[in-house]
C-alpha positions as CSV (number, residue, x, y, z in Angstrom):
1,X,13.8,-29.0,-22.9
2,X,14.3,-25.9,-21.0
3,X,16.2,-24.7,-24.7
4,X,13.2,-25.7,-26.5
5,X,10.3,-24.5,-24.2
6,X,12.8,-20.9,-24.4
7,X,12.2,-20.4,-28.0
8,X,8.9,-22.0,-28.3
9,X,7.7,-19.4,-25.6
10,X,9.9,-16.6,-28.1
11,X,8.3,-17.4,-30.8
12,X,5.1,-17.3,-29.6
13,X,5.4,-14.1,-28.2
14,X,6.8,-12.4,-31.1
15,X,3.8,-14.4,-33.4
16,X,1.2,-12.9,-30.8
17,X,2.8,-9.5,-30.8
18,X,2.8,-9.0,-34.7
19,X,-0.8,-10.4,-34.5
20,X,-2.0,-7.6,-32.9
21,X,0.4,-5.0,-34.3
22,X,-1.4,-6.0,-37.7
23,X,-5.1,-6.2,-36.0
24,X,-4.3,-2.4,-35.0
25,X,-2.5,-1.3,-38.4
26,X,-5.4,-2.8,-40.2
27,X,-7.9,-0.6,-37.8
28,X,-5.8,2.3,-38.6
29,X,-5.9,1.8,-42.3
30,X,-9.4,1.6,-42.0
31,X,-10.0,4.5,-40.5
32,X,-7.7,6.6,-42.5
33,X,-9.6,5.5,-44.9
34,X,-13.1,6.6,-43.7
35,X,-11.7,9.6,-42.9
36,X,-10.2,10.1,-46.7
37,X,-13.6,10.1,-47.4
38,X,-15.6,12.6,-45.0
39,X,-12.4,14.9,-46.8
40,X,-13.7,14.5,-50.1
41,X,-17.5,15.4,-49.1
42,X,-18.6,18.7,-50.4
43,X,-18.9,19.4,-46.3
44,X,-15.6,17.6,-45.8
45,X,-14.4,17.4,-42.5
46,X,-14.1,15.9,-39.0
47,X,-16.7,17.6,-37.3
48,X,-19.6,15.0,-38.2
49,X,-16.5,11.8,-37.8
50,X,-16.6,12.5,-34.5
51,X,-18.8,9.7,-32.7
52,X,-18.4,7.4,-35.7
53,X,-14.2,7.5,-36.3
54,X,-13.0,8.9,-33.1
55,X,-13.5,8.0,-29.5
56,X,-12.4,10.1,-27.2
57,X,-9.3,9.4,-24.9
58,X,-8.9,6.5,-27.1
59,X,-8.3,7.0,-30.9
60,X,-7.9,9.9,-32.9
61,X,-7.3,11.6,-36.1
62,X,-6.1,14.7,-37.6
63,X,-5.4,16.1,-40.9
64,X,-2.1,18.0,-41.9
65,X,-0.4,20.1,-44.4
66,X,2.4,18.9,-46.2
67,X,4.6,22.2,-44.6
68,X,3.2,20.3,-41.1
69,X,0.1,22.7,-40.0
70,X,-3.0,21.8,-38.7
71,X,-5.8,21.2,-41.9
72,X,-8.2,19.8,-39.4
73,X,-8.4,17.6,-36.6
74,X,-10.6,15.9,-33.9
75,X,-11.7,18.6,-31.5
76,X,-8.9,18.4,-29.0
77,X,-6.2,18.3,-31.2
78,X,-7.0,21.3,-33.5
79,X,-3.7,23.2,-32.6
80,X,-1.5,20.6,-32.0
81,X,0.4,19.0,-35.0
82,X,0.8,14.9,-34.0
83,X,4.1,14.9,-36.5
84,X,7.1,17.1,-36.5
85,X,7.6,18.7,-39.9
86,X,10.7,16.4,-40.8
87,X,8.1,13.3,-40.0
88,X,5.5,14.8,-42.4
89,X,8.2,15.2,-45.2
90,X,9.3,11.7,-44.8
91,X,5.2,10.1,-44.3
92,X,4.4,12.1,-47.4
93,X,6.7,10.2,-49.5
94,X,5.4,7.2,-48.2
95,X,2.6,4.8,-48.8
96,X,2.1,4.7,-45.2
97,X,4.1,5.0,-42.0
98,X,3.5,3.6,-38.9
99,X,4.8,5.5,-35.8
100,X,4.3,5.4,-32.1
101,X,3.5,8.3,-29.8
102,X,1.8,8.8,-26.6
103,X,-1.9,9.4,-26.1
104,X,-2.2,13.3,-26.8
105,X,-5.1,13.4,-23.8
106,X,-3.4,10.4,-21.2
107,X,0.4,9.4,-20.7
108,X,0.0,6.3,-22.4
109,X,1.3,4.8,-25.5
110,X,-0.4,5.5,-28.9
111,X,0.0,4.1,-32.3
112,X,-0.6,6.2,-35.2
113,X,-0.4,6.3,-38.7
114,X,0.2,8.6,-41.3
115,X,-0.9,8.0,-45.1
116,X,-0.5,10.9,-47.8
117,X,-4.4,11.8,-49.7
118,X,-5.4,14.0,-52.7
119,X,-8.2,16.1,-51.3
120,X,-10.1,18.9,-53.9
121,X,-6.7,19.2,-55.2
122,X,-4.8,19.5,-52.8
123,X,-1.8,17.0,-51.0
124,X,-2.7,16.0,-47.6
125,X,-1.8,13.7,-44.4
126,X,-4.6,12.1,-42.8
127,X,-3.2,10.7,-39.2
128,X,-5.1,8.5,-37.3
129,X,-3.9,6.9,-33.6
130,X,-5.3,4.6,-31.4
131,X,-4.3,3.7,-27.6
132,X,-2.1,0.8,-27.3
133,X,-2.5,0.7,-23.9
134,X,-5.3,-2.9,-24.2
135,X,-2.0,-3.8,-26.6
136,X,0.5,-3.7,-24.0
137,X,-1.6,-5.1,-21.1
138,X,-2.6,-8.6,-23.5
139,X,1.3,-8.9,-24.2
140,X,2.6,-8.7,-20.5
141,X,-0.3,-10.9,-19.7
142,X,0.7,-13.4,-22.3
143,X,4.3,-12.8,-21.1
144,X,3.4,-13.4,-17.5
145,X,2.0,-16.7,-18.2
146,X,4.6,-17.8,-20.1
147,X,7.0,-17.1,-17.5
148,X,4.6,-19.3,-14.7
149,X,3.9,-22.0,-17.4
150,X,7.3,-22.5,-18.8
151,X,9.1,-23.5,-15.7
152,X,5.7,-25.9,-15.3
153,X,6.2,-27.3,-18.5
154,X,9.2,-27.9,-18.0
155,X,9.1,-29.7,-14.6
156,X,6.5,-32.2,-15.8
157,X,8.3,-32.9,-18.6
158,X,11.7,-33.5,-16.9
159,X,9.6,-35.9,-14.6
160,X,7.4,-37.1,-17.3
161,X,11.0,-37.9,-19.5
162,X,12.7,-39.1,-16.2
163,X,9.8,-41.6,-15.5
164,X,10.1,-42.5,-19.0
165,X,13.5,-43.2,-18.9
166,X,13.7,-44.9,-15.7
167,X,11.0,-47.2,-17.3
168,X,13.2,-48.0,-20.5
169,X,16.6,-48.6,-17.9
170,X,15.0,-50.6,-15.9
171,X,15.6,-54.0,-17.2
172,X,19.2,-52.6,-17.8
173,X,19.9,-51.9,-14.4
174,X,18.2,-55.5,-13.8
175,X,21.2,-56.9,-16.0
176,X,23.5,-54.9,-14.1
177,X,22.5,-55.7,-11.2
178,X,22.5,-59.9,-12.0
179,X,25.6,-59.4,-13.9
180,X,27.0,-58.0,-10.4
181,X,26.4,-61.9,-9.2
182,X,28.1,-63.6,-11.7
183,X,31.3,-65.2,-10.9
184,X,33.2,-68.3,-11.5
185,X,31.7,-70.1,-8.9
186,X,27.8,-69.7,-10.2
187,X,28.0,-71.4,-13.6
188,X,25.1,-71.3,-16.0
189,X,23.5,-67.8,-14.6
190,X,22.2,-65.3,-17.3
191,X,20.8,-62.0,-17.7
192,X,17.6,-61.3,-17.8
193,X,15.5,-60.5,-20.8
194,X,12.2,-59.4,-21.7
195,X,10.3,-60.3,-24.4
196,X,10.8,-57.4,-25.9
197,X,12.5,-57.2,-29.5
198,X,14.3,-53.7,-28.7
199,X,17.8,-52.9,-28.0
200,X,18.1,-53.8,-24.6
201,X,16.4,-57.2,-25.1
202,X,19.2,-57.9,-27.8
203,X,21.7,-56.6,-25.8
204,X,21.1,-59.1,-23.4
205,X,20.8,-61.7,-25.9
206,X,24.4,-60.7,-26.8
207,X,25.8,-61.0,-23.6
208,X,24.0,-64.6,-22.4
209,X,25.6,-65.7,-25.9
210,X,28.8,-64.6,-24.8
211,X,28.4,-65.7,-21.1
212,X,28.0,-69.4,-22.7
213,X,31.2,-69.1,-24.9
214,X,33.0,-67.7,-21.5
215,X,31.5,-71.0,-20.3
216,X,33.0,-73.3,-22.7
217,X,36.2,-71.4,-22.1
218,X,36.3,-71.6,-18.4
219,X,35.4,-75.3,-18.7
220,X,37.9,-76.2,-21.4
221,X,40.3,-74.5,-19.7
222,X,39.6,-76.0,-16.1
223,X,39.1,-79.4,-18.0
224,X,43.0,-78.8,-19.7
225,X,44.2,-78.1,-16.2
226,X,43.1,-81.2,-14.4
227,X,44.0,-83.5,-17.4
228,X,47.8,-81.7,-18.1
229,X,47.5,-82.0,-14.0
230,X,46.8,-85.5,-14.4
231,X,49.3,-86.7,-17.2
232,X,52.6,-85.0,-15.3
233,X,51.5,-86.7,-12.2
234,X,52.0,-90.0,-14.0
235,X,55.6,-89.9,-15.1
236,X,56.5,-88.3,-12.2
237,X,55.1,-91.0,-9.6
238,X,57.2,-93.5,-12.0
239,X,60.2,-91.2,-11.7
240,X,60.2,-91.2,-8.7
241,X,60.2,-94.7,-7.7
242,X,62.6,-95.4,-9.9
243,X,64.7,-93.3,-8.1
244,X,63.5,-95.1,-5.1
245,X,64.3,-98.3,-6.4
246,X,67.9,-97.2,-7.6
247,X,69.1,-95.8,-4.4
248,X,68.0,-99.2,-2.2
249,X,70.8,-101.3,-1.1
250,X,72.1,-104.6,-2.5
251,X,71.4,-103.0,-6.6
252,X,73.1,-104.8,-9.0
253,X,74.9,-102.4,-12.0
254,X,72.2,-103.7,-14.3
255,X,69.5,-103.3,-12.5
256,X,70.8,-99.4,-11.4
257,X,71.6,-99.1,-15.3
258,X,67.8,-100.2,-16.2
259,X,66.6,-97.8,-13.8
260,X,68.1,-94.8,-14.7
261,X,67.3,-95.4,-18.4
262,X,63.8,-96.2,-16.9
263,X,64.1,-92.3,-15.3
264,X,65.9,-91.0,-18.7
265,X,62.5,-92.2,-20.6
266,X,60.4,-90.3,-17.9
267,X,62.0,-87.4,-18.1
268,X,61.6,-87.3,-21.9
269,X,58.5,-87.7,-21.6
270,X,58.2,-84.9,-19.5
271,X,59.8,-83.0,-21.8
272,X,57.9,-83.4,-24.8
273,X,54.7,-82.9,-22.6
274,X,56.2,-79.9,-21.3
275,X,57.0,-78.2,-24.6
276,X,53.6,-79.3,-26.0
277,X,51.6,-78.1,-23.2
278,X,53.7,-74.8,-23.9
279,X,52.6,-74.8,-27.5
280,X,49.1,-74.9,-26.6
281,X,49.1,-72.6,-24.3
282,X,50.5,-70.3,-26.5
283,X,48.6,-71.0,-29.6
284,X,45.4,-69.9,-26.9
285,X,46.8,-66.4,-26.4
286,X,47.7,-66.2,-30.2
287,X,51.3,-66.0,-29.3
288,X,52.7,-69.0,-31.5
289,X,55.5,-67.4,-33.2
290,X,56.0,-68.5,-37.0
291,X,59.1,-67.6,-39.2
292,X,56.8,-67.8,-42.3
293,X,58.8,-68.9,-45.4
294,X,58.0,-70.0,-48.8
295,X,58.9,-73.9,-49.2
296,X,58.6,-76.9,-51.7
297,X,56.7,-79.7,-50.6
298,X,58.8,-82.2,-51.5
299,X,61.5,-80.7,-49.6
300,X,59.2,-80.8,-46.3
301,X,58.8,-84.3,-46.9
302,X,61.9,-85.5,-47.1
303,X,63.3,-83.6,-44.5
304,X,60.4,-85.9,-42.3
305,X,61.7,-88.8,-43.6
306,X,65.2,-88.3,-43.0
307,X,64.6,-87.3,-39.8
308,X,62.6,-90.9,-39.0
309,X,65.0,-93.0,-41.0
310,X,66.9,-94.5,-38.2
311,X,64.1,-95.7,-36.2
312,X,62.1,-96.4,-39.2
313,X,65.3,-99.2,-39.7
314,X,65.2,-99.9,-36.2
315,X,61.5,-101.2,-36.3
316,X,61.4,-102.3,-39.5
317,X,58.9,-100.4,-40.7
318,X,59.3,-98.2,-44.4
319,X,57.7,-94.6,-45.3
320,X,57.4,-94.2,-48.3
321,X,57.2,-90.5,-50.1
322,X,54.5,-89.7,-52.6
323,X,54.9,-86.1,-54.3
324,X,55.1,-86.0,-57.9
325,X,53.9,-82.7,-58.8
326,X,56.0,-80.6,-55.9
327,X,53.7,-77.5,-55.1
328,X,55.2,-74.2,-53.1
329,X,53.7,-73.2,-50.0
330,X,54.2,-71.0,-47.2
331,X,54.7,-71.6,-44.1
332,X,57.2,-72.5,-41.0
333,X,58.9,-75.8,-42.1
334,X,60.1,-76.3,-38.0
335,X,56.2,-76.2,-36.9
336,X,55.0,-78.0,-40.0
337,X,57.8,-80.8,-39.9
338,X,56.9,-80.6,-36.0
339,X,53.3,-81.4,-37.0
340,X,54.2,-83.9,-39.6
341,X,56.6,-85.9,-37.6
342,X,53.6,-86.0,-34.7
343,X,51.6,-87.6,-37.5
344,X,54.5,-90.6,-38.1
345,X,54.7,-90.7,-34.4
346,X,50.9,-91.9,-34.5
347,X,51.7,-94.2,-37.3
348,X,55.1,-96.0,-36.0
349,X,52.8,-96.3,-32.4
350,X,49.3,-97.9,-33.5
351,X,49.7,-97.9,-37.0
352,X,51.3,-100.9,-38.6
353,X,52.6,-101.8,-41.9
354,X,54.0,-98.9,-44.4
355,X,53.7,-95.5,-43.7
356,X,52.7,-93.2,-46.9
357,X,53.7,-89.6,-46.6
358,X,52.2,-87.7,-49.6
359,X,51.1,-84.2,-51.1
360,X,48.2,-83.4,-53.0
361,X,47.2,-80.2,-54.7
362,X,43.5,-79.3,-55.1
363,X,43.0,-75.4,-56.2
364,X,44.4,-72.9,-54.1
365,X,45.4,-75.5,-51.5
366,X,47.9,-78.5,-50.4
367,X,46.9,-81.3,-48.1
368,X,50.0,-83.3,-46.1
369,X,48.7,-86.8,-45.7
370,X,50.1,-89.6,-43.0
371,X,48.6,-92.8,-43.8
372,X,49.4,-96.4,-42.6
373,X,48.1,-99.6,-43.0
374,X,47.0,-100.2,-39.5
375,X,43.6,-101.4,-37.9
376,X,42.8,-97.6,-38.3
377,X,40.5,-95.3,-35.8
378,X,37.8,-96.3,-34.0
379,X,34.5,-94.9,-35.7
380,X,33.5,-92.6,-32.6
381,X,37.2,-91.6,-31.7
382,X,37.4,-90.0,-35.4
383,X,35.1,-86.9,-34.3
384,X,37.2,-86.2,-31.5
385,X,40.6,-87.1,-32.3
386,X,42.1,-83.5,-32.5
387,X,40.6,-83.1,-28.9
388,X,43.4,-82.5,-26.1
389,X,44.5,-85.6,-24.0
390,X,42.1,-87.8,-25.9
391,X,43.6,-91.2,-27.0
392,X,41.7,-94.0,-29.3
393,X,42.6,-96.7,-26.7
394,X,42.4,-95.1,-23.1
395,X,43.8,-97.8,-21.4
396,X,47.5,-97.4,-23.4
397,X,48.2,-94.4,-20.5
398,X,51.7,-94.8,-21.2
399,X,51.8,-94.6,-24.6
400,X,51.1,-90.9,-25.5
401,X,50.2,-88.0,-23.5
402,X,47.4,-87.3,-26.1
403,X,48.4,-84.4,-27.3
404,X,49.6,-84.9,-30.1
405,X,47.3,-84.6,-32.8
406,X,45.8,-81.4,-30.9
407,X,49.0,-80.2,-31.6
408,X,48.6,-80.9,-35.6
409,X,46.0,-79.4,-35.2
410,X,47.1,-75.6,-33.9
411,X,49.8,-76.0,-35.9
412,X,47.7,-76.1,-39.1
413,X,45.5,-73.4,-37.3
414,X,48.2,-71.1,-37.0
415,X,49.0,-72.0,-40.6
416,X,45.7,-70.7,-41.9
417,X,44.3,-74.4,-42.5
418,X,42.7,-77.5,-40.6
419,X,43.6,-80.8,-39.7
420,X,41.3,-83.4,-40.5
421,X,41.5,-87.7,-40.1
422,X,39.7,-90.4,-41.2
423,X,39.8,-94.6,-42.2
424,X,41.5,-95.2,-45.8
425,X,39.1,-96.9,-47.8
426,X,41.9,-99.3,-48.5
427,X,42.5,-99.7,-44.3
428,X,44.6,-98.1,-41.7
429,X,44.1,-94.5,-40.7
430,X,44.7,-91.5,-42.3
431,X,45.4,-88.0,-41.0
432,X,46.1,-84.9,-43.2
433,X,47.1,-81.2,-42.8
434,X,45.0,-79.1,-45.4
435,X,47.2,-75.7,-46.1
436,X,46.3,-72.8,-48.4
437,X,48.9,-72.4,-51.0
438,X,51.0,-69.2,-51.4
439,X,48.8,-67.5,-49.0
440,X,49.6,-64.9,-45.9
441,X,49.5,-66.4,-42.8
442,X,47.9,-65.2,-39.9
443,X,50.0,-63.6,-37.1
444,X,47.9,-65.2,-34.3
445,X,46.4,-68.5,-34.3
446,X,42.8,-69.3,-34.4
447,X,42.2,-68.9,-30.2
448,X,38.6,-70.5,-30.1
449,X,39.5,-73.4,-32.7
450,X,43.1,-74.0,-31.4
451,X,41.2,-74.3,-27.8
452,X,39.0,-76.4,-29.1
453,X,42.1,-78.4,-30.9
């Protein structure tokens, strides 16, 4: 401001400056002029200009030769020459010249002008002057109130922009000031915001959005905690007592062998909940390590069914591989054999009947289905069967830690795809892995969807 109000004030100055330098060259003109024609009477001269043209101690005029004497002048400067004769050589080869002196009868500065006339014949300089002095005095008055009224200026308008500003920050520093009492323990607070539609009511609009989505996070993660929490206390407390119940006195061999295959179970099962918990938590901070490869279809799914073939002889059961037209994908075959095998897990569990492991090619993508010939999902489980540590029958607690479909499902994430599940129109359930074909995969999982897996 103080920039601006500098070369406003500058120019203004300089604009009223030429103003009047022009109002007093235009006098001058005139009167040199006027005084052209008294010349050219028959009784030219200055004598009777006196009272009309010149005033005294204030303007004057004066008529030279071109070799610099006196023609004729205003009475009291008859002998003295206003212009040197180098100045009347160069005003005589000029249209006009303006030049500043001071006053011949006071010390004070003059303007004059000097323009070349044809008098009778002859080549003359008229020079006229007039006292600058009212000039000078409406300039330093100008320049003295700009010197009082620019620092004014500018002191109401730093307060008038301060008061301005502190207006338009103020519901910022009302966000800061809320978003200071925010924590962890004070769910469900948000900013404030006006009912304005400017950019500090959409700023805070932004961040109450993603105060919610820290929210769900916190909650999810809190709600992860107490249920992983939850299903490691279980094999634990039965590990434990079998322990217990091997080391009491009077324990047959059988019933010490029972036991410590009862602890062996446990501690698989502690295992596999261990490693899955780790893949979760890994697939949250996009940290699930793939070694992408391209590879056949129908190799994937026969490497699954060769790894279930023993216990699928064990229990009777047959899976059965449907792949005709073999499509190439990328991908990690560990994770998506991991993801698959989850998927016969489910099947061998609460499925019954045979197990149909197929492949099936629609555009640019492949979908891995499991499908059995079991009772099938539960209608209202279906929508939240990827969710972690949810099972379709809660009270089997021993028979899955839940986690396995959420697994599938950050697997397929991680993959670039989706898992999905639904009832077979023909019965039993069926759950699928839909993979884009050929495609880059994504260095870090999908955080918010794997979370949500």
């Amino acid at each position: 401001m103080a920039v601006v109000l500098a070369v406003i004030a500058s120019g203004l100055y300089l604009r009223f400056e030429s103003q009047l330098d022009e109002t007093i060259n235009q006098g001058l003109r005139s009167r040199a002029g006027d005084v052209t024609l008294f010349l050219q009477r028959p009784t030219g001269g200055l004598g009777g200009a006196q009272r009309r043209l010149v005033d005294r101690d204030e303007s004057f005029a004066q008529v030279l030769e071109l070799d610099g004497s006196v023609y004729d002048a205003s009475a009291a400067l008859r002998d003295q020459p206003l212009l040197t004769p180098a100045e009347v050589r160069s005003a005589a080869g000029r249209k006009q010249t303006i030049l500043s002196r001071r006053n011949p009868f006071e010390a004070e500065p003059a303007r004059m002008l000097a323009t070349p006339v044809s008098v009778q014949g002859r080549r003359l300089l008229v020079v006229v002057g007039t006292d600058s002095d009212d000039r000078d005095q409406a300039l330093r008055s100008l320049l003295l109130l700009l010197v009082i009224g620019g620092p004014v200026a500018l002191l109401l308008a730093s307060l008038a922009g301060y008061g301005v500003a502190s207006a338009a920050l103020a519901p910022v520093e009302q966000m800061r000031r809320k978003a200071a009492q925010i924590t962890e323990h004070r769910p469900g607070e948000r900013l404030p915001v006006g009912h304005t539609d400017d950019e500090i009511a959409r700023l805070g609009s932004t961040l109450n959005t993603m105060l919610e989505r820290l929210e769900r996070a916190f909650e999810r993660e809190r709600a992860f905690v107490a249920d992983a929490s939850h299903e490691l206390r279980t094999p634990l407390a039965i590990l434990k007592t079998e322990i217990e119940l091997a080391l009491r006195e009077g324990r047959t061999q059988d019933e010490l062998v029972a036991a410590l295959r009862s602890a062996g179970e446990e501690t698989d099962r502690l295992a596999e909940l261990a490693e899955a918990l780790l893949i979760i938590a890994r697939a949250d901070g996009g940290r699930l390590a793939l070694a992408s490869a391209s590879l056949r279809s129908d190799e994937l799914l026969d490497g699954v069914r060769a790894r279930f073939a023993a216990r699928l002889s064990a229990s009777g059961r047959e899976l059965v591989v449907d792949d005709d037209a073999a499509a190439t994908l990328t991908g990690d075959r560990r994770r998506l054999e991991q993801a698959l095998g989850n998927l016969v897990e489910n099947a061998l569990h609460h499925g019954a009947g045979t197990i149909h492991l197929a492949a099936h090619s629609a555009g640019d993508r492949i979908e891995l289905h499991v499908r059995d010939e079991g009772p099938g999902f539960p209608p209202q489980f279906i929508a939240e069967a990827f969710e972690r540590f949810t099972r379709a029958d809660p009270a089997r607690a021993r028979g899955g830690s839940g986690l396995g479909l959420s697994i599938v499902q950050v697997i397929a994430r991680a993959h670039g795809g989706v898992a999905r599940a639904a009832n077979h129109p023909d019965g039993g359930a069926d759950v699928w892995i839909e993979l884009p074909l050929d495609a880059p995969v994504p260095e870090r999982a999908d955080v918010l969807g794997a979370s949500r897996a």
